[in-house]
FIBA-281357 format. One line per field, with one value per residue: residue number from 1; residue in one letter; x, y, z of N, C-alpha, C in turn. Coordinates in nm, 2 decimals. Layout:
<atoms>
k c(NUM ...)
r c(A ...)
nc1 c(X ...)
nc2 c(Y ...)
nc3 c(Z ...)
cac1 c(X ...)
cac2 c(Y ...)
cac3 c(Z ...)
cc1 c(X ...)
cc2 c(Y ...)
cc3 c(Z ...)
</atoms>
This chain:
<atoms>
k c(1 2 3 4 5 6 7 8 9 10 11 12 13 14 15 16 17 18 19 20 21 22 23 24 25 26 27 28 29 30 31 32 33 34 35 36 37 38 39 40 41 42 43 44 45 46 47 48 49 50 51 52 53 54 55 56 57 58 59 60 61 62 63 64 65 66 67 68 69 70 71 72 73 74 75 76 77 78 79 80 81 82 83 84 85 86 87 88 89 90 91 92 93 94 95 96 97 98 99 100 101 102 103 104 105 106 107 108 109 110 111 112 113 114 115 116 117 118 119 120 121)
r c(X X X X X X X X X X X X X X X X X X X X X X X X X X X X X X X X X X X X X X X X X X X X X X X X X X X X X X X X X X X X X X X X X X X X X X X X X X X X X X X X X X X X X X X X X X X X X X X X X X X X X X X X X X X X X X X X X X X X X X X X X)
nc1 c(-1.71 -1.48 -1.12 -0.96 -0.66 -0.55 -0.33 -0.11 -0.01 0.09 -0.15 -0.31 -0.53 -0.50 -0.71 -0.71 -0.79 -0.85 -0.86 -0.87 -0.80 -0.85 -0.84 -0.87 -1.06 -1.07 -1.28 -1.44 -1.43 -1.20 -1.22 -0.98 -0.95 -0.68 -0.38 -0.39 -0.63 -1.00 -1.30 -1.64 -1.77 -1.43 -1.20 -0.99 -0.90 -0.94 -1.01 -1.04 -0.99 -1.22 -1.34 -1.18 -1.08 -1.10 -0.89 -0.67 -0.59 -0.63 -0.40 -0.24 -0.38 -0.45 -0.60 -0.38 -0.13 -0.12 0.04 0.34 0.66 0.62 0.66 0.90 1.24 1.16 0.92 0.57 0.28 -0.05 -0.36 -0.59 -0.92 -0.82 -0.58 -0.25 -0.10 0.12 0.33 0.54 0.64 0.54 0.80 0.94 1.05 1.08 1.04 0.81 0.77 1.08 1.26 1.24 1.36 1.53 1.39 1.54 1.68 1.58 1.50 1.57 1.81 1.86 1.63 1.77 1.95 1.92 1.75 1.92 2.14 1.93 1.93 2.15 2.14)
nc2 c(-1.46 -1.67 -1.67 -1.99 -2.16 -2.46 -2.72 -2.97 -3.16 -3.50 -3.69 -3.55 -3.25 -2.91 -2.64 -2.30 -1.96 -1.64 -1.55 -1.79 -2.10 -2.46 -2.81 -3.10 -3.37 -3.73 -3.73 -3.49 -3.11 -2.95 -2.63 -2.37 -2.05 -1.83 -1.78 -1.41 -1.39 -1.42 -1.53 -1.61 -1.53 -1.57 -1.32 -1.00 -0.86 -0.55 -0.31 -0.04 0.26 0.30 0.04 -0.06 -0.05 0.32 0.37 0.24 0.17 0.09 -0.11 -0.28 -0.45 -0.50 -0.37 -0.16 -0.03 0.31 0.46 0.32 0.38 0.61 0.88 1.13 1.10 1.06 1.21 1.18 1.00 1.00 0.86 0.95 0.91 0.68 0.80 0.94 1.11 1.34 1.49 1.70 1.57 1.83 1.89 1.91 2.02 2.13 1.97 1.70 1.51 1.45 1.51 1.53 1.81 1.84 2.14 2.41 2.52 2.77 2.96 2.83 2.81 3.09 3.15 2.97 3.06 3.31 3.25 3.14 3.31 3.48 3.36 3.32 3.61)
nc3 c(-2.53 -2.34 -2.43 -2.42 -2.33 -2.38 -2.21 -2.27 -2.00 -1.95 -1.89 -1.80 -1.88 -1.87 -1.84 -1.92 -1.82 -1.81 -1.56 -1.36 -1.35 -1.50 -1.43 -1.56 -1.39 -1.37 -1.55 -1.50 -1.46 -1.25 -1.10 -1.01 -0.87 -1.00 -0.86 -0.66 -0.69 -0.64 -0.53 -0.71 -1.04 -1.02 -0.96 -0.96 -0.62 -0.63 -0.90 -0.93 -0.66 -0.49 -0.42 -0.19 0.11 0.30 0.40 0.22 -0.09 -0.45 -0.55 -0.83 -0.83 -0.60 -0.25 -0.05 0.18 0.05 0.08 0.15 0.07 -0.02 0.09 0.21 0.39 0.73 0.75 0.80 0.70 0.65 0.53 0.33 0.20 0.03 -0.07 -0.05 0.21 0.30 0.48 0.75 1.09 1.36 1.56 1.33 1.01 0.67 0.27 0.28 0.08 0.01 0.26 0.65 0.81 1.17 1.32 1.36 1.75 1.82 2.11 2.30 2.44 2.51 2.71 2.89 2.95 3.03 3.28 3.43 3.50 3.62 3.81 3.97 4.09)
cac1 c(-1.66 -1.36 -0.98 -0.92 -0.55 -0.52 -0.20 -0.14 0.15 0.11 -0.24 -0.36 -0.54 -0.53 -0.78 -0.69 -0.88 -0.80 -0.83 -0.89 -0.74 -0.94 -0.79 -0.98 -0.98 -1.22 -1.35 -1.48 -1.33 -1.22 -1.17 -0.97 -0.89 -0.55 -0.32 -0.42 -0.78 -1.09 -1.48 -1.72 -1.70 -1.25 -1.20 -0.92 -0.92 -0.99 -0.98 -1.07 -1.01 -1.37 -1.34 -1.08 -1.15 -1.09 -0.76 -0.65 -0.59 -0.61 -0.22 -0.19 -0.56 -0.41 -0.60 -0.25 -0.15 -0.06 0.21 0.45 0.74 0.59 0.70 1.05 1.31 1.12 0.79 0.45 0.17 -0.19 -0.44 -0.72 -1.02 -0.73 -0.44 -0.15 -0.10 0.29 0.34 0.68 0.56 0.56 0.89 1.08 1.05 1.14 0.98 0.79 0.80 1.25 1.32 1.18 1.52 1.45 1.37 1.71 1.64 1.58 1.49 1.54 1.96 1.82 1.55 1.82 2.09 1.84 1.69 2.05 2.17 1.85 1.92 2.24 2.18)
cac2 c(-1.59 -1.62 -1.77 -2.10 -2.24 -2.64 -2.70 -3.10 -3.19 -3.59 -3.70 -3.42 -3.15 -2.77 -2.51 -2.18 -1.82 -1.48 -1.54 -1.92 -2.24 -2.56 -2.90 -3.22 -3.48 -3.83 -3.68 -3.33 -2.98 -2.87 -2.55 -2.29 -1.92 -1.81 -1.66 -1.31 -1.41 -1.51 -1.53 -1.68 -1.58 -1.54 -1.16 -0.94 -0.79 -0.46 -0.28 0.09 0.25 0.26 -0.10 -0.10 0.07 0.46 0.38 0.15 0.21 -0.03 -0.14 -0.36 -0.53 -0.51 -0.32 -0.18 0.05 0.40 0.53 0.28 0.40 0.76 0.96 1.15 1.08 1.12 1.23 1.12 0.98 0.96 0.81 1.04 0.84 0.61 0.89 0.92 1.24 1.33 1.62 1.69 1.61 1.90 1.88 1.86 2.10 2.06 1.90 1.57 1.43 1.45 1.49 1.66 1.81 1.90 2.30 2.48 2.51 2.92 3.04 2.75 2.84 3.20 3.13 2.88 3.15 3.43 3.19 3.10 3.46 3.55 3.26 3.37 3.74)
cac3 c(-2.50 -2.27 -2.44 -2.36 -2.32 -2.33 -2.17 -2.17 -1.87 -1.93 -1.96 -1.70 -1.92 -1.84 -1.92 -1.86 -1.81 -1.78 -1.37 -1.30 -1.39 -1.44 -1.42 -1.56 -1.30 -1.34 -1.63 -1.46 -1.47 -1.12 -1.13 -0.90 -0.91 -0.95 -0.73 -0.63 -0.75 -0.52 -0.55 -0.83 -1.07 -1.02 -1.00 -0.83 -0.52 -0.69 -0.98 -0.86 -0.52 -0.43 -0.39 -0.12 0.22 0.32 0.45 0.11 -0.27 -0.52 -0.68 -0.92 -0.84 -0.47 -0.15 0.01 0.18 -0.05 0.17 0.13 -0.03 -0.10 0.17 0.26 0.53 0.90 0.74 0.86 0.60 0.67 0.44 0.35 0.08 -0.05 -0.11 0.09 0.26 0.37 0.61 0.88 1.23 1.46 1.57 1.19 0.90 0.51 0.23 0.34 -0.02 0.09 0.38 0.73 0.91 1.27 1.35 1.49 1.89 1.82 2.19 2.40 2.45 2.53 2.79 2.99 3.00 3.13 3.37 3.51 3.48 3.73 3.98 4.06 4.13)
cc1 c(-1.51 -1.28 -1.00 -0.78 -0.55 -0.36 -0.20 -0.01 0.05 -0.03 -0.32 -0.37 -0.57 -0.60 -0.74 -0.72 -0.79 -0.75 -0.87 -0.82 -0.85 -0.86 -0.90 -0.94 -1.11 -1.28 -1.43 -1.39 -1.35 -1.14 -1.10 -0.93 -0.73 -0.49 -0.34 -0.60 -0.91 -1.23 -1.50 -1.81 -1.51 -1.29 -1.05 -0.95 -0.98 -0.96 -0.97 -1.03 -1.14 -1.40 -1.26 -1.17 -1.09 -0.94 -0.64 -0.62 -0.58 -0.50 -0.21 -0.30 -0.54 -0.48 -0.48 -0.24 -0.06 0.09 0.33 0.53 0.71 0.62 0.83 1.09 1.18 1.02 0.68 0.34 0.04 -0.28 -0.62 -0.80 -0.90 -0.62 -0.37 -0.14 0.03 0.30 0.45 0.59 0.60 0.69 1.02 1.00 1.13 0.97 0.95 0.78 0.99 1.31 1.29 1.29 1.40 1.47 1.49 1.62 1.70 1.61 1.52 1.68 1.91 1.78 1.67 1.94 2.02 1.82 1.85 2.14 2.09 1.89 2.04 2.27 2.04)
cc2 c(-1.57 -1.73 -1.88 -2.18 -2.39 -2.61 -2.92 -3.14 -3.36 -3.64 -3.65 -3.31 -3.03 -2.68 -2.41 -2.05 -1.75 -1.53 -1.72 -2.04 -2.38 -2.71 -3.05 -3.36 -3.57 -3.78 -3.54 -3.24 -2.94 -2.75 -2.46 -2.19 -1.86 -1.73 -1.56 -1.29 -1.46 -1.48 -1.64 -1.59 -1.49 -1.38 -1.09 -0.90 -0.65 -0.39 -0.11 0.15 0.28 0.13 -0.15 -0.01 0.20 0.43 0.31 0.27 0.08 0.00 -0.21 -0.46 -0.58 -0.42 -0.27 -0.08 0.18 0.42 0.48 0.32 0.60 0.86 1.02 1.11 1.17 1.22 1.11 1.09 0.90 0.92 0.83 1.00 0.82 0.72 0.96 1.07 1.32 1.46 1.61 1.67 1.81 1.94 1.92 1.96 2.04 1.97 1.76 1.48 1.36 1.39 1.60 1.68 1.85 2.06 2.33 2.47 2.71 2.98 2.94 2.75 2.95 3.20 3.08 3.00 3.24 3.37 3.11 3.22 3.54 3.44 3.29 3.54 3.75)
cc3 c(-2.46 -2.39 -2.39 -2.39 -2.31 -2.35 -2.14 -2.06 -1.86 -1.96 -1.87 -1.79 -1.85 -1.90 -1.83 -1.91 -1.77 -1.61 -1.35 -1.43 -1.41 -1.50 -1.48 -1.54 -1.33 -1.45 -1.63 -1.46 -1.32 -1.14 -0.99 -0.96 -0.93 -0.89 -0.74 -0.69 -0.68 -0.59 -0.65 -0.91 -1.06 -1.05 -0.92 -0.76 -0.55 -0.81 -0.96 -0.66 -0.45 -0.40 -0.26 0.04 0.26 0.31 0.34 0.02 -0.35 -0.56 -0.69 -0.85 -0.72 -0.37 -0.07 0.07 0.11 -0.02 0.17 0.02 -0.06 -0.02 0.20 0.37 0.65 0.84 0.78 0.72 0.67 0.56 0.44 0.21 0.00 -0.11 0.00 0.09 0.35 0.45 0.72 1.00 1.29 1.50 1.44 1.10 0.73 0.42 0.25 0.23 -0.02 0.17 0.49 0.79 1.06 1.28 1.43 1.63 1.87 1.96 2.28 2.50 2.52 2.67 2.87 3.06 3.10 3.24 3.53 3.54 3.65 3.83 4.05 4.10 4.27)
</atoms>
């Protein structure tokens, strides 16, 4: 047997549940779910991430998505069966939990000089 809260606010009684509210209007209980609460009977969005879809996780009885927040500076996060996945692009190096720097420009100074070196001989 669920709690039951009576709340009176004037001669408008309140009952109130774990997840739904119910109001007694005319002599009937109308009831609605509370905020972040939907169906019949009242439930959250999820409790588990099997409940959400591939690309999800459940937080805080929320579908969302993981990655916010969890990644370093100028990393990339993909979302692989509800867990976020951080990794530097291509371009950037370093830890992607941090921060990805970009990769020095090793050979690319090198190559320009030879290549300007041969054009004028």
């Amino acid at each position: 047997m669920a709690c039951i809260k009576l709340v009176s606010k004037g001669r408008e009684v309140i009952f109130s549940y774990a997840f739904k509210e119910c109001r007694v209007r005319n002599g009937e209980a109308v009831c609605s779910c509370k905020a972040g609460f939907f169906g019949n009977p009242c439930r959250p969005e999820c409790v588990r991430d099997s409940e959400c879809p591939l690309d999800k996780a459940c937080v805080s009885s929320r579908c969302k998505n993981p990655c916010t927040g969890v990644c370093g500076l100028y990393a990339e996060c993909q979302v692989v069966q509800h867990t976020p996945i951080c990794s530097c692009p291509q371009s950037r190096q370093g830890d992607p939990f941090v921060i990805c720097e970009r990769k020095p420009c090793k050979d690319s100074f090198a190559r320009i000089k030879i290549n300007v070196f041969l054009w004028y001989i």
